[in-house]
N, C-alpha and C positions, 0 to 999 in steps of 0.2 A: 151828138158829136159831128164836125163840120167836116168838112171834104178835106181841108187840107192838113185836120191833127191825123186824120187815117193815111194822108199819104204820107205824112212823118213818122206814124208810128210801123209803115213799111220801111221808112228808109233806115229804121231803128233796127227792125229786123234783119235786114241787107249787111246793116253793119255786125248783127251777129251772128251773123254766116261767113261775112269775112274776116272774124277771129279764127273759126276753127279752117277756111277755104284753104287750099295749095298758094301760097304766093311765089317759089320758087322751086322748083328742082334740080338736087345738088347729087351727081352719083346717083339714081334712082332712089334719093329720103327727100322726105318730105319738110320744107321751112312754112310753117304757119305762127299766127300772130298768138297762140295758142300753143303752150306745151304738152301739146301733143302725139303719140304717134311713136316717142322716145328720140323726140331730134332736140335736144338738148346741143351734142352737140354732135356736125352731121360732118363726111369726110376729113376725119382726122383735126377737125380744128376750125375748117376753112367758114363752117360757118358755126355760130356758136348762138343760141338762146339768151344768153345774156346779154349779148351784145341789144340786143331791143327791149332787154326785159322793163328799163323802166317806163318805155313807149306803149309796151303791154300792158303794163298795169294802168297807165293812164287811158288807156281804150277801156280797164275793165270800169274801171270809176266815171268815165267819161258817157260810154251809151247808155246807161240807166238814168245815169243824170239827163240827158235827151229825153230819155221817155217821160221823165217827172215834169219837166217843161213845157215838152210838148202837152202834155193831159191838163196842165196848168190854166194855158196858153199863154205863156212868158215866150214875148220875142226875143228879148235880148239875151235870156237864158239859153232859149234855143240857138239863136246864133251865135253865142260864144262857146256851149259845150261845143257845134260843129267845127268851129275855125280849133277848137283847141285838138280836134280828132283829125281834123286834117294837117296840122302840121305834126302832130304825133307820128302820121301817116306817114309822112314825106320825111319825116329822119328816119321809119324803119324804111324806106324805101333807099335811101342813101346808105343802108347797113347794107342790104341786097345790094345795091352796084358796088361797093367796097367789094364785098364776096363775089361779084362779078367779076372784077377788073382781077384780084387774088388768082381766081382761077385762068388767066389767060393763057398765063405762061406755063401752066401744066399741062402738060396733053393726055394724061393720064383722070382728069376731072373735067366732068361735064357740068355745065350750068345753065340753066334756062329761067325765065320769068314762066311763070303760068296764071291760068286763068281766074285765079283768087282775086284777082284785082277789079273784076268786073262788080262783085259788089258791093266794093266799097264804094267806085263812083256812080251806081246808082243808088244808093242808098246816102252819102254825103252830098246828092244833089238834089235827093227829096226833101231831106231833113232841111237844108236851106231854101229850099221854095216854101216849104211849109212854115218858118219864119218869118218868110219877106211877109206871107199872108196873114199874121197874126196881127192883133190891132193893139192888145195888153201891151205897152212898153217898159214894164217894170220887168225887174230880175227877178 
């Protein structure tokens, strides 16, 4: 096994620490990529599980498919399940500022980002170094 499927298959792992990680804190519950915890749906509404679930599901179909690739060594396998996890990413992350911006105007709810978000971007920046390095071009 080469250097850079073991760093892939860390960034694989990073990304499944940031299914179950804190990405947000609403009212002291917990929003993870992962239902989890019972945040279904957390302060009254303001943020709700559904709202990303189909983002969820494509993280869950998405990093196994990475790991298969990577153990492959398909670059382009590799680099398309990660582009497709990253923009996954960034619409749940568009759902959290939605839920952000919601909560402005109440003063009765607090919201914060937390620190779940660390590894996804090290783990979606492994998995893409660990493609550039691949030599197999086939899917």
């Amino acid at each position: 096994m080469k250097d850079y499927q073991l760093l892939g298959f860390l960034g694989v792992f990073f990304l499944a620490v940031f299914l179950f990680s804190p990405l947000a804190v609403v009212n002291n519950n917990i929003a993870t990529i992962a239902p989890v915890f019972n945040n279904f749906t957390i302060a009254d509404g303001f943020w709700k599980w559904l709202d990303i679930s189909a983002f969820a599901v494509t993280l869950y179909i998405v990093v196994p498919l990475a790991a298969y690739f990577i153990f492959r060594g398909k670059k382009w396998g590799v680099i398309i399940t990660a582009s497709v996890s990253l923009i996954s990413t960034l619409f749940i992350l568009a759902a959290l500022w939605i839920t952000d911006v919601n909560t402005i105007g109440d003063k009765t709810l607090s919201f914060h980002f937390s620190w779940g978000w660390l590894p996804f971007l090290i783990g979606i920046l492994a998995i893409y170094y660990s493609g550039s390095r691949m030599n197999k071009i086939s899917i």
